[in-house]
C-alpha positions in Angstrom: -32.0 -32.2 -50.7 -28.9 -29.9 -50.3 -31.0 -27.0 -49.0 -32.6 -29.5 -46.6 -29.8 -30.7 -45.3 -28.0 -26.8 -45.3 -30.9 -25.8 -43.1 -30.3 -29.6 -40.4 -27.1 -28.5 -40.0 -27.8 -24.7 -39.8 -30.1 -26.1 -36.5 -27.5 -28.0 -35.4 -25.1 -25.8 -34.8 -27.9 -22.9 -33.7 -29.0 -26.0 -31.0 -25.4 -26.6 -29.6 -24.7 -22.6 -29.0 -27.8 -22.5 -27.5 -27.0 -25.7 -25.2 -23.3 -24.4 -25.0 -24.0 -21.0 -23.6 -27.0 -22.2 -21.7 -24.2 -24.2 -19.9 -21.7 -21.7 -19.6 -24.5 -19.7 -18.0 -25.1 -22.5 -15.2 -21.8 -22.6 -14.4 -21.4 -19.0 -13.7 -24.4 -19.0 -11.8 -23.1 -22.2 -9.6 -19.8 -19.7 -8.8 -22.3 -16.5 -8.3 -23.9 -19.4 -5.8 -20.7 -20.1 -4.2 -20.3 -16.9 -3.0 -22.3 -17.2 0.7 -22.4 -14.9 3.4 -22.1 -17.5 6.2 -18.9 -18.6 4.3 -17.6 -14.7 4.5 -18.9 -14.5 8.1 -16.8 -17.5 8.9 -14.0 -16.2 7.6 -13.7 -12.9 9.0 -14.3 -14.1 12.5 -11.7 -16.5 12.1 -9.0 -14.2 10.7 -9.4 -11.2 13.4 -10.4 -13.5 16.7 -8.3 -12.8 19.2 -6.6 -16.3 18.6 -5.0 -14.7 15.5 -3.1 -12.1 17.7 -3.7 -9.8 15.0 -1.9 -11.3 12.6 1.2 -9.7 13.2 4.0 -10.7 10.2 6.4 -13.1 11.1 4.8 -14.2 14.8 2.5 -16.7 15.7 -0.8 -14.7 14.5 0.6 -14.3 11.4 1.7 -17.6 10.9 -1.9 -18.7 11.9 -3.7 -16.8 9.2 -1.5 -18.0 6.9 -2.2 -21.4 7.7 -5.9 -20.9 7.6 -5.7 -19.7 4.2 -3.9 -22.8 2.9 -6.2 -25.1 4.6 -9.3 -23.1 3.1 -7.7 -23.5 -0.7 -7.1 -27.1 0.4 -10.9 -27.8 1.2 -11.6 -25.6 -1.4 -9.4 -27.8 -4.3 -7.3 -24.9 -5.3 -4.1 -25.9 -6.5 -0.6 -24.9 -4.3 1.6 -22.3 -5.9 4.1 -21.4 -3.6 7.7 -22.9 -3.1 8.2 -26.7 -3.4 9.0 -28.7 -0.2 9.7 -32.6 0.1 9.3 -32.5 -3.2 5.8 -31.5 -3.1 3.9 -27.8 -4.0 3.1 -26.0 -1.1 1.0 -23.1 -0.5 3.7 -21.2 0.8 5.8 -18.5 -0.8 9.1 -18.1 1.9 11.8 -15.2 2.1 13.6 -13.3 4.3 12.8 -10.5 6.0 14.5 -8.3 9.0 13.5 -6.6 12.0 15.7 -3.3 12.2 16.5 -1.4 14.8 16.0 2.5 15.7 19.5 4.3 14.4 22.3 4.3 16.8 26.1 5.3 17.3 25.2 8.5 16.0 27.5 10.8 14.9 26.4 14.8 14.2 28.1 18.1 13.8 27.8 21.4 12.6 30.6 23.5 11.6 29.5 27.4 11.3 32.9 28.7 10.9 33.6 29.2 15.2 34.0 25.5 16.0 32.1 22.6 15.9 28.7 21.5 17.6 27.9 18.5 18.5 24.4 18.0 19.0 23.1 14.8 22.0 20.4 12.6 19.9 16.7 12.8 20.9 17.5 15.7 23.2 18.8 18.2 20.3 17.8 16.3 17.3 15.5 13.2 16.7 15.2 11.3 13.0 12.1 11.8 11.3 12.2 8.9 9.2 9.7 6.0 10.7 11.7 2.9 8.5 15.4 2.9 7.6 16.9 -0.4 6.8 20.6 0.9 6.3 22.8 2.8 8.4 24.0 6.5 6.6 26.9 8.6 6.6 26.7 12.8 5.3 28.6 15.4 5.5 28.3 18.6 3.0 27.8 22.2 3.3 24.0 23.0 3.2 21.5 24.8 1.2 18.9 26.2 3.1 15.7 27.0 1.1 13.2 28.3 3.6 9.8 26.8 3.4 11.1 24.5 0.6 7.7 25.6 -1.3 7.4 25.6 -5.1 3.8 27.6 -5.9 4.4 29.4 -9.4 0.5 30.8 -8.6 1.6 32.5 -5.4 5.3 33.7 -6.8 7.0 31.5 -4.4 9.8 29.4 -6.0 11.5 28.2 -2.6 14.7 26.4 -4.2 14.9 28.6 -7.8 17.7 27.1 -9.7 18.9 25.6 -7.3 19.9 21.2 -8.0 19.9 20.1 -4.8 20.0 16.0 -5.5 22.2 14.4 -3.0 23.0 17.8 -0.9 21.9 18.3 2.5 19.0 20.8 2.7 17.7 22.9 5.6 14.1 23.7 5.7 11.4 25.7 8.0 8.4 23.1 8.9 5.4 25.2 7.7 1.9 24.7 9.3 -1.4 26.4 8.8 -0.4 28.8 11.5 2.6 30.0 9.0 -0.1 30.5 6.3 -2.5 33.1 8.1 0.7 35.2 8.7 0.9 35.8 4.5 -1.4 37.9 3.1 -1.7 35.7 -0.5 -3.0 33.0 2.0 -5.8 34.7 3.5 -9.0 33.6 2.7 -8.1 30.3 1.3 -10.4 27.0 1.9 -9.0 24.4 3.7 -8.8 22.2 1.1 -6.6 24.9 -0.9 -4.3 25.4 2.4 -3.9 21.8 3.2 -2.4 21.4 -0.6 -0.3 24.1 -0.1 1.0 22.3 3.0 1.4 19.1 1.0 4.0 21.2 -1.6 6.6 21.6 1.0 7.1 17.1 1.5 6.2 17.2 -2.8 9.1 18.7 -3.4 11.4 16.8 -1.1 10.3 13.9 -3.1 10.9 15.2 -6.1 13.9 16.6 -5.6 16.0 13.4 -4.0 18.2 15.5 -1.1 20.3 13.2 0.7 18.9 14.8 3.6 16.6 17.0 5.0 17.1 19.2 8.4 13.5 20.4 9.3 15.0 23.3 12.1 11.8 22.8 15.0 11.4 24.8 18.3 12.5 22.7 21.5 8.4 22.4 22.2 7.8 21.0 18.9 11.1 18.9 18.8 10.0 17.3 22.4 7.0 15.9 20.4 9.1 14.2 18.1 10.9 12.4 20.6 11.1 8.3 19.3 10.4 5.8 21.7 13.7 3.2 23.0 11.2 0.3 22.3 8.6 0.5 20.1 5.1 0.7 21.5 3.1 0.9 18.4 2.9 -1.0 15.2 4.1 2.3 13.6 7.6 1.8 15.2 8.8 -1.3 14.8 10.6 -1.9 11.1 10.3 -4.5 9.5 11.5 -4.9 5.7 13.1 -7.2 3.1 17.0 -7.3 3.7 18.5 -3.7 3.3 20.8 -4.7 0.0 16.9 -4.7 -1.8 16.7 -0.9 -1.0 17.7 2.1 -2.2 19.1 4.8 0.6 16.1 7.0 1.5 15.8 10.7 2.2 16.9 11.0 5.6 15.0 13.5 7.4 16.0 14.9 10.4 14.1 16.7 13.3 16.7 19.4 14.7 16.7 22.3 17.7 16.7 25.8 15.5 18.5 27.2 18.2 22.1 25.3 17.4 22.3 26.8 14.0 20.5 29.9 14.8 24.2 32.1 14.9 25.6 30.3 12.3 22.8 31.3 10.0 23.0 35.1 11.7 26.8 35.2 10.6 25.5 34.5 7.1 23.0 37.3 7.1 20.0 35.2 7.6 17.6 35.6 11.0 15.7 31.9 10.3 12.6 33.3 12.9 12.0 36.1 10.1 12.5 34.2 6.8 9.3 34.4 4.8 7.7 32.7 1.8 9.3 34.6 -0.6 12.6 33.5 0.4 15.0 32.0 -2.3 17.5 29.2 -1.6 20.9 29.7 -1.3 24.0 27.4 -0.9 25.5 28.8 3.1 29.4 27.5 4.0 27.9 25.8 7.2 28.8 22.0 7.0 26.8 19.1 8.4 28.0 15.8 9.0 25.5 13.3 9.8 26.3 9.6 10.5 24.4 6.0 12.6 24.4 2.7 12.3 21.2 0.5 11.9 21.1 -3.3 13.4 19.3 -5.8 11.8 17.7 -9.0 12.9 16.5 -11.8 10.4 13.0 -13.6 10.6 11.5 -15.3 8.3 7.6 -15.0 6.7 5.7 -15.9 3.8 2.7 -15.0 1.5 0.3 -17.8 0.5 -0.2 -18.7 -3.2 -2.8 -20.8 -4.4 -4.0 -21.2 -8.4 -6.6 -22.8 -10.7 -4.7 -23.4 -14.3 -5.6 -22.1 -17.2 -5.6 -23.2 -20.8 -2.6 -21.6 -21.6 -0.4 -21.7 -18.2 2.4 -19.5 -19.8 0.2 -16.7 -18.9 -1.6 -15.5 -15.7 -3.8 -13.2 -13.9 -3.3 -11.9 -10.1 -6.0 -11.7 -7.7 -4.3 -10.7 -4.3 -5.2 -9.1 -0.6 -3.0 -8.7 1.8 -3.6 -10.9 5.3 -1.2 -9.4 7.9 -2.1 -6.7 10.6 -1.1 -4.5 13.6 -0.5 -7.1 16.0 -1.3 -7.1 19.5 0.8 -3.8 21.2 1.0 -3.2 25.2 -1.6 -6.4 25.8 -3.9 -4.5 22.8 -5.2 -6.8 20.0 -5.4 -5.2 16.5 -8.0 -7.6 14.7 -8.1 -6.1 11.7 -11.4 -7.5 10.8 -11.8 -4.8 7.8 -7.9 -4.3 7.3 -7.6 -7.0 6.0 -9.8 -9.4 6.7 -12.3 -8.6 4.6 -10.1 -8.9 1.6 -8.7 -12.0 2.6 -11.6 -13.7 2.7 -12.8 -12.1 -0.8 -9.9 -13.7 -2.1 -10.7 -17.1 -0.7 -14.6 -16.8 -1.9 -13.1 -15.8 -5.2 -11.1 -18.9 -5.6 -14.0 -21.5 -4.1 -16.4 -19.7 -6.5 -14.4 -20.2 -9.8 -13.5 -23.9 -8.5 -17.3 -24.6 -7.9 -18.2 -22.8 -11.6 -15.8 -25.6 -13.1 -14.8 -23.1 -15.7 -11.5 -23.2 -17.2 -9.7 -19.7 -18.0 -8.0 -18.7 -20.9 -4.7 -18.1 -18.5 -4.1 -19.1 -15.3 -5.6 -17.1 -11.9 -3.5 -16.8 -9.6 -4.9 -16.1 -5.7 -2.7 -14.5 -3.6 -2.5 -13.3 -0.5 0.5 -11.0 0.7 2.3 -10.7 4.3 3.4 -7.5 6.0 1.4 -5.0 3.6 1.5 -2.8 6.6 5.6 -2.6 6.6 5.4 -1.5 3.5 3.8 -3.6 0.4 6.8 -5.8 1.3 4.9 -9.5 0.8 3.6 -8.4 -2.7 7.4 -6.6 -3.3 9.0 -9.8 -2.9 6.6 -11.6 -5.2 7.2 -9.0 -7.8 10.8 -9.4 -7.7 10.3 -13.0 -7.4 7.0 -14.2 -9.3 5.9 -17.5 -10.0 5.3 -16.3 -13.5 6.8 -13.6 -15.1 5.1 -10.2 -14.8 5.6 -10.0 -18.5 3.3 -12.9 -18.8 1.0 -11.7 -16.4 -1.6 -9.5 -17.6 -3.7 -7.7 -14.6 -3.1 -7.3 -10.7 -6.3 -7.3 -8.7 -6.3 -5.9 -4.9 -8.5 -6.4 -2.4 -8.0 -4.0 0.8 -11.2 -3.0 3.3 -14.0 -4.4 1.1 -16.2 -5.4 4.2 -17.6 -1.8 5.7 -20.1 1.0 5.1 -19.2 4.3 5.0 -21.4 6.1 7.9 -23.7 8.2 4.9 -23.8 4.7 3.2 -27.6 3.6 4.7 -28.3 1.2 1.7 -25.3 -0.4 2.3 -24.5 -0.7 -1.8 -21.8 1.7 -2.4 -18.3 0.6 -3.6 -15.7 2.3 -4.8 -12.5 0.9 -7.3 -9.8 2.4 -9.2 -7.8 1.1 -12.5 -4.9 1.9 -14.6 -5.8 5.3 -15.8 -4.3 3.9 -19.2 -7.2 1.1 -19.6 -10.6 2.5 -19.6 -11.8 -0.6 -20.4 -12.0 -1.8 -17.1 -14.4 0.4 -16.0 -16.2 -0.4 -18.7 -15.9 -4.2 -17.8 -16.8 -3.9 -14.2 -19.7 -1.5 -15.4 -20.9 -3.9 -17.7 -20.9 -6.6 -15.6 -22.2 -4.8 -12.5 -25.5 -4.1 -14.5 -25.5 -7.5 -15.7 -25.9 -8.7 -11.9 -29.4 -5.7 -10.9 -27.1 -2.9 -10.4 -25.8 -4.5 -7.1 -23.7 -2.2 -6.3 -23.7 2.0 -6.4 -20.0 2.2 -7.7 -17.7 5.1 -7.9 -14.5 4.8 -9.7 -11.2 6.6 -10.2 -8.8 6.7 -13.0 -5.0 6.8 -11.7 -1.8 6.7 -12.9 -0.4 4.8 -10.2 0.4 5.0 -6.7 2.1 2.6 -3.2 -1.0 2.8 -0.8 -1.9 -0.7 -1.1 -0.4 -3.9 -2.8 -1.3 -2.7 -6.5 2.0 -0.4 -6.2 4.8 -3.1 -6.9 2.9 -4.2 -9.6 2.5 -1.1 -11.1 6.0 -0.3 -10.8 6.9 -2.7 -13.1 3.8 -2.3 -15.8 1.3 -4.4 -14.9 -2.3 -3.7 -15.4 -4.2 -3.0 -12.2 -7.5 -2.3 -10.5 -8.0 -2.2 -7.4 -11.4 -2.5 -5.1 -12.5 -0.8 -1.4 -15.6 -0.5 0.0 -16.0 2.3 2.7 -13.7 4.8 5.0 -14.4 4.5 9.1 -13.4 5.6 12.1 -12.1 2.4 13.4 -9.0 2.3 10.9 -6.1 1.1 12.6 -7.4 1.0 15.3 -8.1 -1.6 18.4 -12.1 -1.4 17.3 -11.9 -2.6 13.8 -13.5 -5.8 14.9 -15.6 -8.4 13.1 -19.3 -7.0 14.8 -18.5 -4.0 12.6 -18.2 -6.3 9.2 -20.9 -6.1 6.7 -20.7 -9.7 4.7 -23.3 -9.1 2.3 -21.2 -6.2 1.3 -18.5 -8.3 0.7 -20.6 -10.6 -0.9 -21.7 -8.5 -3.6 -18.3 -7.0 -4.6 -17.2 -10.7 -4.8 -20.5 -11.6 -6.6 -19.4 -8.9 -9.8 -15.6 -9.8 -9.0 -15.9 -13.2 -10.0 -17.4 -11.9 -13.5 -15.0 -9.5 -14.0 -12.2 -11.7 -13.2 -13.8 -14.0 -15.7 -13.7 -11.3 -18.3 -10.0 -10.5 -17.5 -8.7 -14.0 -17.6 -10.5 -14.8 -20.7 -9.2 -11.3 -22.8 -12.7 -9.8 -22.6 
């Protein structure tokens, strides 16, 4: 009777696993079925119609978008995360933010020893620098260190021994022209030549000058030339408030000809200096000085969540929703940057809604402002987040997830990249990529890190991250990145393995 009874309730339990994961398998497939393309479609058109302005931070476009979003998690029964208002939960994340202006009141000399010059901004000198958000004041003698190269292979060591943290540094811009003059140059690929070029900024980086005086020809410095007004996305600043920077390189563009004696008097002729040349400390001061005006606006990224079991923790989803902005009567619509991933963000959250599965933690679906100023939406919600980013255990980012690259005919590739330090995600979205037919032809890349996209605030402070793109174009940034051009069954499918994997990361797996 005992044996009888062992082998009921053996069934018992086989019969409710089965029913149990015959269940959990209908609700995944009711959030795979969530997932539509005339819900993408609607979506992308929405976001870069030329209502939307293109969705310019802090003006009316922008401000649009972001209400679009909160109505969508509204139909959509996502839960508001943002700040609380009227004592309600809004959608709505708010900070500060400031447009500042192009440097001004400057002050510049040089002192060579036979008087001082005084060189007339953006006629003898321009600054480099596309985004300061303080104003600066230098003065120091200078080291000048040539090329400002550091390639061991070639024997070129530019700045030696030199420590050149906080010191004003003179350097020779170096093009490809410069390389086909050096004889350990010649016959390089492209590929090799365009690193090569890249080691000069490297080891600016690396080395933290205050500033940097590139010396330019009065042809190449005219080209340099800022604008009075910005004319272009690329030259208007905006930022958080400058107290939540730290002072940046300031890079300077500067006529050759104004130090040209002063470096002659020091037994250096700057038009001969080759690659070879080692850095040396030269009694010619600088003194560099302008003042920065800032005006305050206000903006806002757009939080909505679904709860988890235990709401202590979290996982991030996130894409940022601004753009370019309409410039000289020109609408940016952004329809692939970004709002493709905006609207793979909002299909993420209506398909976990509709699967009416309950994570382990809580997901969190965000969507950042002003990415293009800078990762600044996604900066302030790492200084600032809802929960604490020790709590939180994976940023996702969604950024140009809705084209195909030209060589891309099948219209299947995809392409992610994850925390070097956790293979298993690639392992996880592997996994659950064959799980779904193969969808999607993937290629992946391991990093350490990186700022090109909303991931880099996050990773600057330890979180976990992945991050997802679909295809390069020639429309990037450009006036033609319009909805015609979107591909939403693309979208759909890296949604479509998303939602699995974001399963798998909210649940531990």
């Amino acid at each position: 009777m005992k044996r009888t009874l062992t082998i009921f309730t053996l069934l018992v339990a086989l019969l409710a696993a089965s029913i149990g994961a015959q269940a959990q398998d209908q609700a995944i497939q009711r959030g795979l079925d969530a997932v539509t393309t005339s819900a993408i479609k609607a979506h992308v058109n929405f976001l870069a119609s030329p209502l939307l302005e293109g969705r310019y931070p802090s003006q009316r476009g922008g401000a649009l978008a972001a209400e679009y979003i909160a109505a969508a998690f509204t139909q959509y029964g996502i839960q508001p995360a943002g700040d609380v208002a009227d004592g309600k939960k809004t959608y709505f994340q708010n900070f500060d933010i400031v447009r500042y202006s192009q440097p001004f009141d400057w002050q510049f000399s040089i002192d060579a020893g036979q008087g001082s010059i005084l060189p007339t901004p953006n006629i003898d000198f321009s600054i480099a620098n596309r985004r300061l958000s303080n104003g600066f004041s230098l003065s120091d003698n200078v080291v000048f260190v040539g090329y400002g190269l550091s390639l061991p292979e070639y024997g070129i060591d530019s700045y030696g021994k030199l420590d050149v943290k906080g010191k004003i540094v003179v350097v020779q811009p170096v093009g490809k022209e410069d390389l086909a003059g050096f004889s350990h140059f010649k016959g390089l690929s492209n590929e090799k030549q365009e690193a090569i070029l890249a080691s000069q900024e490297a080891e600016i980086s690396k080395r933290k000058p205050a500033a940097v005086i590139f010396l330019r020809n009065a042809k190449d410095l005219m080209g340099k030339m800022p604008n009075a007004k910005p004319t272009i996305f690329f030259e208007d600043n905006l930022s958080l408030p400058s107290n939540d920077f730290k002072s940046p390189t300031i890079r300077v563009n500067l006529n050759k000809g104004l130090v040209y004696q002063g470096f002659k008097q020091h037994g250096l002729d700057i038009n001969t200096v080759d690659f070879k040349f080692k850095g040396v400390k030269l009694p010619i001061k600088i003194s560099l000085s302008a003042k920065i005006k800032g005006t305050p606006l206000r903006d806002r990224n757009v939080l909505g969540m679904i709860a988890g079991e235990d709401t202590t923790k979290c996982i991030i989803v996130g894409a940022h929703y601004d753009h370019h902005g309409t410039w000289n009567g020109v609408v940016y619509p952004g329809a692939d940057d970004n709002a493709s991933g905006t609207a793979g963000i909002i299909m993420l959250a209506k398909a976990l809604k509709e699967s009416g599965i309950k994570p382990k933690v809580n997901v969190i679906f965000a969507l950042w402002t002003a990415e293009e100023k800078g990762l600044v939406g996604s900066t302030f919600y790492a200084r600032n987040p809802i929960i604490p980013l020790s709590q939180t255990a994976m940023y996702v980012n969604y950024d140009m997830i809705g084209r195909n690259a030209v060589d891309d005919t099948a219209r299947v590739r995809a392409h992610f990249f994850y925390l070097d330090r956790q293979p298993v995600i690639k392992e996880i979205v592997e996994r659950n990529n064959k799980r779904l037919g193969n969808i999607l032809l993937l290629t992946n890349a391991a990093t350490e890190g990186g700022y090109w996209s909303d991931h880099g605030p996050f990773y600057e402070r330890g979180v976990v991250f992945m991050g997802w793109a679909a295809g390069n174009h020639p429309d990037y940034h450009k006036p033609t990145d319009t909805p015609d051009k979107i591909d939403p069954e693309k979208i759909q499918k890296i949604v479509r393995l998303s939602f699995l994997n974001m399963l798998d990361f909210a649940n531990g797996q």
